[in-house]
C-alpha positions as CSV (number, residue, x, y, z in Angstrom):
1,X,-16.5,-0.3,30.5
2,X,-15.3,-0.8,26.8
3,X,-13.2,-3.5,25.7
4,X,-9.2,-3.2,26.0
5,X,-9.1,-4.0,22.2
6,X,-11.7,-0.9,21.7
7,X,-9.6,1.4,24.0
8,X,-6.1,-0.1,23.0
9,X,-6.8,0.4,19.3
10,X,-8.5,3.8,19.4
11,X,-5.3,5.1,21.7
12,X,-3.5,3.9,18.6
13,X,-4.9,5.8,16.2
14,X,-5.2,8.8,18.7
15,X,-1.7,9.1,18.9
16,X,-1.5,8.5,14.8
17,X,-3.9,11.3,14.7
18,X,-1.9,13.2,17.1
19,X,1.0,13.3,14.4
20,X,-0.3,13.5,11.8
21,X,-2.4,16.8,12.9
22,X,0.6,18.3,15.5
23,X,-2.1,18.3,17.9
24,X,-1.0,16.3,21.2
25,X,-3.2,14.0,22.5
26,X,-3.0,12.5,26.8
27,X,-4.0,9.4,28.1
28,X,-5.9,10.7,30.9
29,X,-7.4,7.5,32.4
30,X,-6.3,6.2,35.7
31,X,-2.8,8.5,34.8
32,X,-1.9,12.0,36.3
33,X,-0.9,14.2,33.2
34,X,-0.3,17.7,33.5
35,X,0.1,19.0,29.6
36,X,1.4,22.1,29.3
37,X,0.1,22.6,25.5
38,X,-2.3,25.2,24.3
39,X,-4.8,22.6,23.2
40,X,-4.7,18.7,23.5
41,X,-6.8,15.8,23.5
42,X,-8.1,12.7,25.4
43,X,-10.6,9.9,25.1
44,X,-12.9,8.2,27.1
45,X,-15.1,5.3,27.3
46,X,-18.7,4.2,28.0
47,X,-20.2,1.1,26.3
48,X,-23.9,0.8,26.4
49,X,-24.7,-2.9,25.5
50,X,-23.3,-6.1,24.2
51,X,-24.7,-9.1,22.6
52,X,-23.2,-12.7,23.6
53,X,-20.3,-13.2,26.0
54,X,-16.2,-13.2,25.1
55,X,-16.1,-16.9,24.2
56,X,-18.8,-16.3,22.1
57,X,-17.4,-15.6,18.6
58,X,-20.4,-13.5,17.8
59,X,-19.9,-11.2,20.5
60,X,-21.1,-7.7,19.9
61,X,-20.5,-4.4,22.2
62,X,-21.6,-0.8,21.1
63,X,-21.0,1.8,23.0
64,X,-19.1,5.7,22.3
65,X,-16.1,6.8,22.9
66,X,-15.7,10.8,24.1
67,X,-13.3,12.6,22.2
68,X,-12.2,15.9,24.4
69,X,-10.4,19.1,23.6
70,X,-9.1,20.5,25.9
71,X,-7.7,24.4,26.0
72,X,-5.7,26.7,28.8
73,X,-7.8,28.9,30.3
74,X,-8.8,32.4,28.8
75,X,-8.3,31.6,25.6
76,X,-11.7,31.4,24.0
77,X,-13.4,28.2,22.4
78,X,-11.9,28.7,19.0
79,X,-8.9,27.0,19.5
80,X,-10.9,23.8,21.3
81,X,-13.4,23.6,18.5
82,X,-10.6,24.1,15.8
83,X,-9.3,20.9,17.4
84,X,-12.1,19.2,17.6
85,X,-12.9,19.7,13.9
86,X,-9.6,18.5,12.7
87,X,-9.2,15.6,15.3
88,X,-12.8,13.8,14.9
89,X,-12.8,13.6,11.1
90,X,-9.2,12.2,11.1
91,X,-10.6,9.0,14.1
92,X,-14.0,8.6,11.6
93,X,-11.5,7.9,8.9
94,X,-9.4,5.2,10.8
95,X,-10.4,1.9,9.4
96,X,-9.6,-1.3,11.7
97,X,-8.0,-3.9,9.1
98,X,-9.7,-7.2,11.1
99,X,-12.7,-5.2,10.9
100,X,-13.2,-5.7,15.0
101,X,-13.7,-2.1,15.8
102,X,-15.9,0.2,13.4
103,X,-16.4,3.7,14.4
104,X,-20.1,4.3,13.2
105,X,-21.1,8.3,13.7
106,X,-20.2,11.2,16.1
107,X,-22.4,13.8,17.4
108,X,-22.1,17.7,16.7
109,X,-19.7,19.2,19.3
110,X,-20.8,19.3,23.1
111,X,-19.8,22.1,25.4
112,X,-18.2,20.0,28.2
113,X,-17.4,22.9,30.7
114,X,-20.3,25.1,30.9
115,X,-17.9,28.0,29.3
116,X,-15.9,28.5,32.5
117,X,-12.3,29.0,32.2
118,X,-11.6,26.9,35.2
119,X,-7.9,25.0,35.1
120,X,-9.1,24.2,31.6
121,X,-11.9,24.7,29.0
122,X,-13.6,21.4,27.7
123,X,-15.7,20.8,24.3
124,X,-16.2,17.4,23.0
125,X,-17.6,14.8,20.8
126,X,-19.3,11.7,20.9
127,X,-18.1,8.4,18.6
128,X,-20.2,6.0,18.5
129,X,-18.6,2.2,17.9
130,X,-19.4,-1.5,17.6
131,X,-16.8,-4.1,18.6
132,X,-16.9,-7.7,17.3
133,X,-14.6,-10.8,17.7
């Protein structure tokens, strides 16, 4: 589980992002949302290993953050990937001014539903990110 200053200041610039682009972007974790947009996106969060402990001020965690499209049903993956391709370069450029969260590279986009049109059609990306104190 990432730290609440990785998820707290990436949900930041998602919704920045969000602006900026017109393209809406849901909390999805541990909250019921039921967007009724085209194409939206969320976030997610997995980190893989840390260095040190919290009271240690040379604490390191890396870990990636999941950035997912996500488009109605029947509508194809353009829209989704469109997204995607506007949405991920605008994160890569957020820079974190005390220099605690760096978003390092993202991977090329992932199909994330298979290509079923279930109650929603899923492509993502992978961000990759070290967080220091």
């Amino acid at each position: 589980m990432s730290a609440s200053y990785v998820r707290t200041t990436m949900r930041k610039w998602c919704d920045e992002v969000a602006t900026a682009l017109s393209i809406p972007f849901y909390d999805t974790i541990n909250l019921e949302q039921m967007p009724s947009d085209n194409v939206w996106f969320t976030v997610s969060f997995v980190s893989e290993y840390h260095e040190g402990t919290f009271c240690n001020k040379e604490y390191l965690e890396n870990g990636f953050i999941t950035v997912t499209a996500v488009a109605r049903p029947g509508r194809g993956d353009l829209e989704a990937i469109q997204a995607l391709e506007q949405v991920v370069p605008a994160l890569d450029a957020k820079i974190d001014p005390t220099g605690r969260l760096t978003l390092d590279s993202y991977e090329p986009i992932d199909e994330a539903s298979n290509g079923s049109a279930d109650k929603d059609y899923r492509v993502r990306v992978i961000m990759n990110y070290t967080h220091s104190l």
